[in-house]
CHARMM internal coordinates of N, CA and C (Angstrom, degrees):
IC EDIT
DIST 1 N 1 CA 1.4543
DIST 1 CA 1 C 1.5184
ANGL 1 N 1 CA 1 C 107.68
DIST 1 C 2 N 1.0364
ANGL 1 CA 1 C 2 N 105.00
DIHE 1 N 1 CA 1 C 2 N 122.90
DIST 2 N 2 CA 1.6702
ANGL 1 C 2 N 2 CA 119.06
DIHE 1 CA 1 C 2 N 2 CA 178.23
DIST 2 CA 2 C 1.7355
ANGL 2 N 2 CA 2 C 113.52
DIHE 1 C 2 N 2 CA 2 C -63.50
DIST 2 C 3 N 0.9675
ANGL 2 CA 2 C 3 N 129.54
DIHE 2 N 2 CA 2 C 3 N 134.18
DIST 3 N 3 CA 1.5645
ANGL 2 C 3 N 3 CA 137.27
DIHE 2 CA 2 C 3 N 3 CA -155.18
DIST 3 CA 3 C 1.8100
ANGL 3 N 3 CA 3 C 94.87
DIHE 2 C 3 N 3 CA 3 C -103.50
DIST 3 C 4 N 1.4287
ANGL 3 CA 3 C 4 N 121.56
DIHE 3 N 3 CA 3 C 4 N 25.70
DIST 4 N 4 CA 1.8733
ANGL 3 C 4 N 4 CA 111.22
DIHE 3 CA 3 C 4 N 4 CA -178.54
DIST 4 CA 4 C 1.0163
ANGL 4 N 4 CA 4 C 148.15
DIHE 3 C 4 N 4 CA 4 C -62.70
DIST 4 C 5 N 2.0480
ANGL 4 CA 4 C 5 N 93.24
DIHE 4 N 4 CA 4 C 5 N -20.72
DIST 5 N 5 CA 1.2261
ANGL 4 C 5 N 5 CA 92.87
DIHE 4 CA 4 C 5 N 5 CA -174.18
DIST 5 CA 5 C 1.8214
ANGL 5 N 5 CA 5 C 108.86
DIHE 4 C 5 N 5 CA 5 C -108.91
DIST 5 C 6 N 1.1501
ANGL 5 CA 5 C 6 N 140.61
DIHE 5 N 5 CA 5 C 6 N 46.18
DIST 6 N 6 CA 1.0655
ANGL 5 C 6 N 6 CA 154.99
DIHE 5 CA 5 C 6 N 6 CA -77.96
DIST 6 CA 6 C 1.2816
ANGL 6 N 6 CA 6 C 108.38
DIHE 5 C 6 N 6 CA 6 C -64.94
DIST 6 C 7 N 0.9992
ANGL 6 CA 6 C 7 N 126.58
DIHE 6 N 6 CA 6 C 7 N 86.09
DIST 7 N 7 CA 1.1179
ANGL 6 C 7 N 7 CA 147.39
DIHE 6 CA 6 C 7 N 7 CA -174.54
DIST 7 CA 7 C 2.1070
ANGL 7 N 7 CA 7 C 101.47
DIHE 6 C 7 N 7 CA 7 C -92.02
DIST 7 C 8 N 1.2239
ANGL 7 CA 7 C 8 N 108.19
DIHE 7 N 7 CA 7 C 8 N 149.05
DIST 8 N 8 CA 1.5007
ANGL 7 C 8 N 8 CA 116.06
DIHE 7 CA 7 C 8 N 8 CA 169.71
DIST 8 CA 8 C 1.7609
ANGL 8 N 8 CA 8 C 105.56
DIHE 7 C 8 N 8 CA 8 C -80.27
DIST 8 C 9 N 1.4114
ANGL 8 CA 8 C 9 N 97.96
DIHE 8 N 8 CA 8 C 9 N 164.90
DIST 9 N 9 CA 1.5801
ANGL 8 C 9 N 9 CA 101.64
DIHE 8 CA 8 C 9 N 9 CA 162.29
DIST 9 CA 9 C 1.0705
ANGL 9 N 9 CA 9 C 129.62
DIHE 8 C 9 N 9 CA 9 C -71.49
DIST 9 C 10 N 1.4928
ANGL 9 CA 9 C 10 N 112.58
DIHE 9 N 9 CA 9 C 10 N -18.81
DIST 10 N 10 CA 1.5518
ANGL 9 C 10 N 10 CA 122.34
DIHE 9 CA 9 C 10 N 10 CA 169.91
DIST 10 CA 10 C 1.6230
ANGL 10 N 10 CA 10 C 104.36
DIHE 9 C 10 N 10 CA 10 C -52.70
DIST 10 C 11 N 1.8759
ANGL 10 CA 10 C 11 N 93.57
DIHE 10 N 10 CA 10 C 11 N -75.13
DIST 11 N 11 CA 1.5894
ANGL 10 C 11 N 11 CA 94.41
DIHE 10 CA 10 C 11 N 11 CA 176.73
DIST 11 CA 11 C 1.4695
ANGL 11 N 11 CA 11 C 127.36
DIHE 10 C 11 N 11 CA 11 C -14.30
DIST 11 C 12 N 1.2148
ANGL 11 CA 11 C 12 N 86.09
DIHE 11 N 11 CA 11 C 12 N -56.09
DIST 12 N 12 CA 1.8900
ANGL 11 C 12 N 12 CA 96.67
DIHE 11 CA 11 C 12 N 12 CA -155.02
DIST 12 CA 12 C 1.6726
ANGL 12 N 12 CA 12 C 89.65
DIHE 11 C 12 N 12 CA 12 C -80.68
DIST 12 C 13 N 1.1471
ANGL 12 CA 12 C 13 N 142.10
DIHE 12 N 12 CA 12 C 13 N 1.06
DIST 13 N 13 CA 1.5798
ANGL 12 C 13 N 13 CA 125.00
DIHE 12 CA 12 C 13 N 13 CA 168.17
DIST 13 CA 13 C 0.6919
ANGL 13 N 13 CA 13 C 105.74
DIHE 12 C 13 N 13 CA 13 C -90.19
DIST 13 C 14 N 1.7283
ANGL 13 CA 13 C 14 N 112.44
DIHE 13 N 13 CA 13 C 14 N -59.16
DIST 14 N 14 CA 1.6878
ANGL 13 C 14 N 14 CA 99.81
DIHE 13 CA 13 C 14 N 14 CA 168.52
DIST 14 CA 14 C 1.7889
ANGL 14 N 14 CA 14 C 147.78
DIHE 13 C 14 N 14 CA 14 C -42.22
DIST 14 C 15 N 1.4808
ANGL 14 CA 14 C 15 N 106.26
DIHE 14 N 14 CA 14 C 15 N -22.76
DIST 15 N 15 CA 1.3931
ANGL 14 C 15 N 15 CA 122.32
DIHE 14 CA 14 C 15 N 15 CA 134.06
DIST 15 CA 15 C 1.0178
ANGL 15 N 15 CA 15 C 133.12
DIHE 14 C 15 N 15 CA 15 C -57.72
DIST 15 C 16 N 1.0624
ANGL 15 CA 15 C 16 N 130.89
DIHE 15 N 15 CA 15 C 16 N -41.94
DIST 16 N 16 CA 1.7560
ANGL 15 C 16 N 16 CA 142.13
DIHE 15 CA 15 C 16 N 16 CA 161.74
DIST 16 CA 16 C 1.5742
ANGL 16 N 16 CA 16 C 93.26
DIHE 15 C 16 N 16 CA 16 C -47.98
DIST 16 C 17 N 1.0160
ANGL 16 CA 16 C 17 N 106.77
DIHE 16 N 16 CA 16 C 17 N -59.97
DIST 17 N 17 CA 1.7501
ANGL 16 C 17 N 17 CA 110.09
DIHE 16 CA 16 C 17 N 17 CA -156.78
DIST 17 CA 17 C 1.7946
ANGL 17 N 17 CA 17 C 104.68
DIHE 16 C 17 N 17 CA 17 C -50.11
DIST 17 C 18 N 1.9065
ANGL 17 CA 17 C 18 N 101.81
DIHE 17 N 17 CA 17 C 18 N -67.09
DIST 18 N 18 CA 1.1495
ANGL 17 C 18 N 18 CA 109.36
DIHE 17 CA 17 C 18 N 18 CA 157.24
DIST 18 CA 18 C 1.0433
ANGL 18 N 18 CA 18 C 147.68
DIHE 17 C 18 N 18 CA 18 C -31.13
DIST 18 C 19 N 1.7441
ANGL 18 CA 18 C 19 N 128.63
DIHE 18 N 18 CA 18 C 19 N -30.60
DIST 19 N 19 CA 1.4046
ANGL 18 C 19 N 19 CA 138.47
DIHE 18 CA 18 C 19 N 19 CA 176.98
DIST 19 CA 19 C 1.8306
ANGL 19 N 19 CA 19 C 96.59
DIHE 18 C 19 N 19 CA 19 C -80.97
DIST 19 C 20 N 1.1800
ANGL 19 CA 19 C 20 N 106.68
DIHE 19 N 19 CA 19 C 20 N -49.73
DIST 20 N 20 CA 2.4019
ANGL 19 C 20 N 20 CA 116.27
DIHE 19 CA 19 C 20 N 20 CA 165.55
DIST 20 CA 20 C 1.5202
ANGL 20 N 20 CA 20 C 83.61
DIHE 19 C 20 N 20 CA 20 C -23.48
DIST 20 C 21 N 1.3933
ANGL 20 CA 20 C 21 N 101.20
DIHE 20 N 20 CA 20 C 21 N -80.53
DIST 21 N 21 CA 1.3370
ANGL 20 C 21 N 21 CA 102.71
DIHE 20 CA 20 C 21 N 21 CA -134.64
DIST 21 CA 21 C 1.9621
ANGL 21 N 21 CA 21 C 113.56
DIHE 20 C 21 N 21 CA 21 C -71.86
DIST 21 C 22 N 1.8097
ANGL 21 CA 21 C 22 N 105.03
DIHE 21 N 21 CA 21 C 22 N -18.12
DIST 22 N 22 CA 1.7425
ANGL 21 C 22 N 22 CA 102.47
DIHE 21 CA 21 C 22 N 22 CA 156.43
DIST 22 CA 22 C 1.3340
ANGL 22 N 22 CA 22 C 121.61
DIHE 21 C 22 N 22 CA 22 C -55.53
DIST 22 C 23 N 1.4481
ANGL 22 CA 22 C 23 N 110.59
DIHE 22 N 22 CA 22 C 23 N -18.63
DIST 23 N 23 CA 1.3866
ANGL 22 C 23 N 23 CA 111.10
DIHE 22 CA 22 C 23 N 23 CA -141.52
DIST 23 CA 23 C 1.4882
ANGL 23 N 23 CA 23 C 96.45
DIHE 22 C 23 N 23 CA 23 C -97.56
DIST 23 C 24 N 2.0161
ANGL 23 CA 23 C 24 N 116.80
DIHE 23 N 23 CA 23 C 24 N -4.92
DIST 24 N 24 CA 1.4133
ANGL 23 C 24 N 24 CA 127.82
DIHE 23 CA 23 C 24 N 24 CA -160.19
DIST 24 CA 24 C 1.1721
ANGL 24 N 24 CA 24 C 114.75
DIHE 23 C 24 N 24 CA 24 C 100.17
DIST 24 C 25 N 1.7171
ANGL 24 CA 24 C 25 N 132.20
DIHE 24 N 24 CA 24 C 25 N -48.60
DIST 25 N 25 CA 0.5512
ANGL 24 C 25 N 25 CA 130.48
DIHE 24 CA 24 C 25 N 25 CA -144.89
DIST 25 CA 25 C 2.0921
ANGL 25 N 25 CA 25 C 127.48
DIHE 24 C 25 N 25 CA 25 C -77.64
DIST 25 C 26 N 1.0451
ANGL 25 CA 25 C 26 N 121.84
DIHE 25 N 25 CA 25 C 26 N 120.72
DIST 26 N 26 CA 1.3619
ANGL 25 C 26 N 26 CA 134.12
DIHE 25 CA 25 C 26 N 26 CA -127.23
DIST 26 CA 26 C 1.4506
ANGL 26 N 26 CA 26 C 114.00
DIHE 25 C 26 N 26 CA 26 C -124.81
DIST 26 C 27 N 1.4378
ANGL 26 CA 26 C 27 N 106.53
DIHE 26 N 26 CA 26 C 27 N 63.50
DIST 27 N 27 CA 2.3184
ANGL 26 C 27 N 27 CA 90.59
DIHE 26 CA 26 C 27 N 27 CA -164.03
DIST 27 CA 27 C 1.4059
ANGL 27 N 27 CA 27 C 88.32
DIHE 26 C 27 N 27 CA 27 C -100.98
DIST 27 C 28 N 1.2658
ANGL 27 CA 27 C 28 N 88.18
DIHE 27 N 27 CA 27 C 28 N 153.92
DIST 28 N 28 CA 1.6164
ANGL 27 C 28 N 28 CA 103.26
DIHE 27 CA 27 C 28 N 28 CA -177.58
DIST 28 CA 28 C 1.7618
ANGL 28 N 28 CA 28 C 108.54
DIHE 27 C 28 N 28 CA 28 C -85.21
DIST 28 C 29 N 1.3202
ANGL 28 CA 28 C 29 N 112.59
DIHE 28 N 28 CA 28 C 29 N -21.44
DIST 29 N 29 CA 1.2832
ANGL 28 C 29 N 29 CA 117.57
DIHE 28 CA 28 C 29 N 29 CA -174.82
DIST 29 CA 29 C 1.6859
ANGL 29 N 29 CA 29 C 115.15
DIHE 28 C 29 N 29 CA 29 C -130.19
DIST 29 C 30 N 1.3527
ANGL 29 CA 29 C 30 N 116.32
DIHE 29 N 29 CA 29 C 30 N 55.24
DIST 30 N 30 CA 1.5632
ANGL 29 C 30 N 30 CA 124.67
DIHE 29 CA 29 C 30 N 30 CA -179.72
DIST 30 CA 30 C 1.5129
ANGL 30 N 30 CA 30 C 110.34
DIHE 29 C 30 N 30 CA 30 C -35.28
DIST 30 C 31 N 1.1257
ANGL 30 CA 30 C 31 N 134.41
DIHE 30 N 30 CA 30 C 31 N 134.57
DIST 31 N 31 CA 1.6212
ANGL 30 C 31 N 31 CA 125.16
DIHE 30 CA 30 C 31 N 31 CA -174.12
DIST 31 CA 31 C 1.6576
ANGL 31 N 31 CA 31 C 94.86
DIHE 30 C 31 N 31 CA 31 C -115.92
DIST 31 C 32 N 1.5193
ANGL 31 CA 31 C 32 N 117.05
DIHE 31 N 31 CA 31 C 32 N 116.06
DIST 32 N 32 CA 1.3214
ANGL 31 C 32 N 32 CA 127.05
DIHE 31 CA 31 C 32 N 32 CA 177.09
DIST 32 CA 32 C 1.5392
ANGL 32 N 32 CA 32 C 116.66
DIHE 31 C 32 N 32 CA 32 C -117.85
DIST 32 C 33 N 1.3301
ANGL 32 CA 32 C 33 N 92.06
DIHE 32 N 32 CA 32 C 33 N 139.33
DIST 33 N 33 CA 2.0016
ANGL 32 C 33 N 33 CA 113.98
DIHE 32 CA 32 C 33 N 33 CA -168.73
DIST 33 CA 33 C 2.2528
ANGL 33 N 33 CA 33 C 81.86
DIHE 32 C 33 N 33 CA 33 C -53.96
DIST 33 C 34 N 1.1734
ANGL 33 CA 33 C 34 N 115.27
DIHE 33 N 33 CA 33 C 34 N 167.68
DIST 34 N 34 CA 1.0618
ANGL 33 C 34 N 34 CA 149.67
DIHE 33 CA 33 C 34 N 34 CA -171.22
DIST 34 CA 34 C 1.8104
ANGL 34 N 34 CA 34 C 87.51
DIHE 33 C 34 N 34 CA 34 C -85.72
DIST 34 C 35 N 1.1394
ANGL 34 CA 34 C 35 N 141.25
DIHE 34 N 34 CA 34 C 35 N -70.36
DIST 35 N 35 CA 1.0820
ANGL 34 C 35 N 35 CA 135.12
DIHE 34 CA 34 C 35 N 35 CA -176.45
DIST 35 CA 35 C 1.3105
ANGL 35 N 35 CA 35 C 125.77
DIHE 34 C 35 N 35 CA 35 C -37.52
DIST 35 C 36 N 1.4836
ANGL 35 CA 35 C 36 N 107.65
DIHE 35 N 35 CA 35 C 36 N -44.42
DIST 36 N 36 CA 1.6805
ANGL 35 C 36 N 36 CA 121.25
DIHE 35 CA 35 C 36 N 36 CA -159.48
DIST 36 CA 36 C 2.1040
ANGL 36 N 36 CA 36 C 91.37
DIHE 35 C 36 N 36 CA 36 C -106.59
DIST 36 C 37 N 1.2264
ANGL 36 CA 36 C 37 N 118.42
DIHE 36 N 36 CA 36 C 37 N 31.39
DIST 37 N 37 CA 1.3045
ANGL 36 C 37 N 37 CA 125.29
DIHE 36 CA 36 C 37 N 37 CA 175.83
DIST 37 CA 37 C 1.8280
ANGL 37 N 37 CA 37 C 101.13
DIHE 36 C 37 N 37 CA 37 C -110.35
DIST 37 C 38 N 1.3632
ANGL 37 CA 37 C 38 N 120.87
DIHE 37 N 37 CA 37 C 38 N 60.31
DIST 38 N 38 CA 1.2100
ANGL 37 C 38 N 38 CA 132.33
DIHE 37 CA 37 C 38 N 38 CA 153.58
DIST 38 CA 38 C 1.5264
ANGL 38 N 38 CA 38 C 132.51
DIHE 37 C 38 N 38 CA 38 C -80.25
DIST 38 C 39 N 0.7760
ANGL 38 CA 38 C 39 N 120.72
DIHE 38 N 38 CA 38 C 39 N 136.49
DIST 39 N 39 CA 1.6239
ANGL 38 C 39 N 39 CA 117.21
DIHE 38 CA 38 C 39 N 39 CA 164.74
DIST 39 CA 39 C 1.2517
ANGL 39 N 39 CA 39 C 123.77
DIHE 38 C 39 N 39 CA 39 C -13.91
DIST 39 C 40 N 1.3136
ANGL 39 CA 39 C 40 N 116.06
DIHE 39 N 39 CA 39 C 40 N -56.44
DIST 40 N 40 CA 1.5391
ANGL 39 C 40 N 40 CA 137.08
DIHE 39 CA 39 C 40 N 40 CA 174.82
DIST 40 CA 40 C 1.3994
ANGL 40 N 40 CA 40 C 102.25
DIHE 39 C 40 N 40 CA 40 C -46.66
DIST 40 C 41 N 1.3176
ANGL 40 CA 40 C 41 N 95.33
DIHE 40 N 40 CA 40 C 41 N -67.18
DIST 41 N 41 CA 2.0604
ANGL 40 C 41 N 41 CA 97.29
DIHE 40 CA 40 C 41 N 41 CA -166.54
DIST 41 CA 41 C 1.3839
ANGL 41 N 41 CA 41 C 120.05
DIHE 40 C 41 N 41 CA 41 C -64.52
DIST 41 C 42 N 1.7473
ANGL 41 CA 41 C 42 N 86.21
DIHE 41 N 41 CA 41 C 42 N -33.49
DIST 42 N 42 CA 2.1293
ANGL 41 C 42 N 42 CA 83.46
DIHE 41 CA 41 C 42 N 42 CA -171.79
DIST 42 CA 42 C 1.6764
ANGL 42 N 42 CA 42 C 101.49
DIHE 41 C 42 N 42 CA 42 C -76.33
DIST 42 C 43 N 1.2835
ANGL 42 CA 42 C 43 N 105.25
DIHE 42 N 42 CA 42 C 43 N -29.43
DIST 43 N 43 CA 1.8617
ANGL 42 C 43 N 43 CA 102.54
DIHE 42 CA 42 C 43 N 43 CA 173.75
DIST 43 CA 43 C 1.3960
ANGL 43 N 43 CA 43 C 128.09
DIHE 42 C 43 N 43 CA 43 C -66.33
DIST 43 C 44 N 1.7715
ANGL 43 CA 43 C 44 N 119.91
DIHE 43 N 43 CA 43 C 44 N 1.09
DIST 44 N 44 CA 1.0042
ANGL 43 C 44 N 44 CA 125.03
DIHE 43 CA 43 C 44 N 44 CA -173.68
DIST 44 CA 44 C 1.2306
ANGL 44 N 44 CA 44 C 105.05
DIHE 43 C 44 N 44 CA 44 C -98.74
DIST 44 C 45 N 1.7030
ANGL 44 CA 44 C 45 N 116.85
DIHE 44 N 44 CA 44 C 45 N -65.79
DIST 45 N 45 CA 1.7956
ANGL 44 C 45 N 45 CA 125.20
DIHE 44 CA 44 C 45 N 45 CA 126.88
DIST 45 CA 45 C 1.2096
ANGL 45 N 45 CA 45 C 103.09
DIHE 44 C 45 N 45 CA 45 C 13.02
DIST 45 C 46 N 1.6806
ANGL 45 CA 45 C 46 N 107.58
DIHE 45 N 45 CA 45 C 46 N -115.83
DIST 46 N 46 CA 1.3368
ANGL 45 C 46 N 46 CA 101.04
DIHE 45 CA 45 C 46 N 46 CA -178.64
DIST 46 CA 46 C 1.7614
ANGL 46 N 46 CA 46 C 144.16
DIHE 45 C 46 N 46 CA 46 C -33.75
DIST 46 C 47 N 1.0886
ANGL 46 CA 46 C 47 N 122.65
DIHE 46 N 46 CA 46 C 47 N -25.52
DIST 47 N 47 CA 1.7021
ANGL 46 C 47 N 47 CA 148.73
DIHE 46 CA 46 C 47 N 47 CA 170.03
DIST 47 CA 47 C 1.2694
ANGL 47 N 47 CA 47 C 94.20
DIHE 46 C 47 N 47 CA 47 C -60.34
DIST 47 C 48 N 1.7095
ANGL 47 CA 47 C 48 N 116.60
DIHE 47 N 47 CA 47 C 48 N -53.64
DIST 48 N 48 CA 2.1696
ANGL 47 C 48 N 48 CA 104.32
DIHE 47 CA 47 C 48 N 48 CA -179.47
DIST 48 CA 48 C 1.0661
ANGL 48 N 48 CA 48 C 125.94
DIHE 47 C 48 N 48 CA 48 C -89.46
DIST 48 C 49 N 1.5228
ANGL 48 CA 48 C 49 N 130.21
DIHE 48 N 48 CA 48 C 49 N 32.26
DIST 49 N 49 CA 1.4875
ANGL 48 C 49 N 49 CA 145.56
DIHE 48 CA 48 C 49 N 49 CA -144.37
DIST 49 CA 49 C 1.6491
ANGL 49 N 49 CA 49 C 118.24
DIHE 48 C 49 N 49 CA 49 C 0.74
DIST 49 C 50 N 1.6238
ANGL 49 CA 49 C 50 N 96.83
DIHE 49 N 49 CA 49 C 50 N 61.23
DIST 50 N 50 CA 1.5849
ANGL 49 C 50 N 50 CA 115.13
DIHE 49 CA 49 C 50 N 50 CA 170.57
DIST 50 CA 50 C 1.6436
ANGL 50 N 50 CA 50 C 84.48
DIHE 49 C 50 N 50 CA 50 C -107.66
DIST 50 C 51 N 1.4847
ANGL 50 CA 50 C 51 N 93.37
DIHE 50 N 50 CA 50 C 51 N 155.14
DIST 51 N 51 CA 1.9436
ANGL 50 C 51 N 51 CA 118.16
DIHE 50 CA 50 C 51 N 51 CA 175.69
DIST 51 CA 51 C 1.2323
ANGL 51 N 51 CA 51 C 85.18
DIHE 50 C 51 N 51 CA 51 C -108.03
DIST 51 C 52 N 1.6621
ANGL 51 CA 51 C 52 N 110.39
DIHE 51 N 51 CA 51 C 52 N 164.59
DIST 52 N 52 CA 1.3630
ANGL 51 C 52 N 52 CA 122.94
DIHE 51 CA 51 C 52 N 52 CA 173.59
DIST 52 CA 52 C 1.2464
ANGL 52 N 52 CA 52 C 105.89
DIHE 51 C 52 N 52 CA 52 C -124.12
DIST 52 C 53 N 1.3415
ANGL 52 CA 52 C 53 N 126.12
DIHE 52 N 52 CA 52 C 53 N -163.65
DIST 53 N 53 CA 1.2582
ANGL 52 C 53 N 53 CA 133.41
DIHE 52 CA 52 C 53 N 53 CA -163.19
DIST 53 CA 53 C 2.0683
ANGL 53 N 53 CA 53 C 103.07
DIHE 52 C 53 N 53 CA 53 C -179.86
DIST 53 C 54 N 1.6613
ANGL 53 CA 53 C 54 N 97.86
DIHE 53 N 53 CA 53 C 54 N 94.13
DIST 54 N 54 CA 1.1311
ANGL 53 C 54 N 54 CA 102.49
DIHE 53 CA 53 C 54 N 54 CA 178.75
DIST 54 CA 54 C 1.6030
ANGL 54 N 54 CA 54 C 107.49
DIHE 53 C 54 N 54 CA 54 C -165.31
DIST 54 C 55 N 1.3577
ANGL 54 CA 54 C 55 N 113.14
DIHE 54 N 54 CA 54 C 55 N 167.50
DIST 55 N 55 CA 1.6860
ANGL 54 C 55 N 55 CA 116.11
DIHE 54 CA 54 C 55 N 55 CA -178.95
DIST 55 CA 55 C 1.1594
ANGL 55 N 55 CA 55 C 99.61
DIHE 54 C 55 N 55 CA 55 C -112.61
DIST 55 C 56 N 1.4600
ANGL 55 CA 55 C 56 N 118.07
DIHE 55 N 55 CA 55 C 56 N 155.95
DIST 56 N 56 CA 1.2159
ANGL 55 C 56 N 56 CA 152.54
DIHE 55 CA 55 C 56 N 56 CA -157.21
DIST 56 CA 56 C 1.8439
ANGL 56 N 56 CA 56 C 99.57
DIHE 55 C 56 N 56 CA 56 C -81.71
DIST 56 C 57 N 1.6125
ANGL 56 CA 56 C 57 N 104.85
DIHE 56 N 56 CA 56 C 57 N 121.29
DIST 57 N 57 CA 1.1717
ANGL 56 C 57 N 57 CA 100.44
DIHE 56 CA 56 C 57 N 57 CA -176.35
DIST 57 CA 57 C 1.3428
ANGL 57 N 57 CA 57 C 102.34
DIHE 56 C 57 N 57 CA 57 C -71.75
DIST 57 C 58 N 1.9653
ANGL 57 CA 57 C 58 N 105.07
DIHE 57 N 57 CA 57 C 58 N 163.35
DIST 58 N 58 CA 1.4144
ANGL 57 C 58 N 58 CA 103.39
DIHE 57 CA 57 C 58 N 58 CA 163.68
DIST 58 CA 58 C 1.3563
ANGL 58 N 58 CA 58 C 97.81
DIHE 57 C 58 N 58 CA 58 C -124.71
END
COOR INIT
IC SEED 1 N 1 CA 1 C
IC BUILD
């Protein structure tokens, strides 16, 4: 995914996430890189009562 409109990486997962979840698609346990484990994303996660599965960035 092309980064043009300058959007963060958060953004754009959280779009990622969003297009999953038009698409039906429904995991109860999304597994996310350590990077893209922001506030933003895990609160979106959390908001569709999916759990995640990721380590604590350093």
């Amino acid at each position: 995914m092309d980064n043009l409109k300058g959007e963060s990486k958060h953004d754009l997962a959280v779009e990622l996430l969003e297009q999953a979840k038009e698409w039906g698609l429904t995991p109860k346990y999304p597994l996310l890189d350590a990077w893209y484990a922001s506030p933003k994303v895990l609160k979106t996660v959390i908001h569709w009562g999916w759990h995640f599965v990721t380590r604590k960035p350093t």
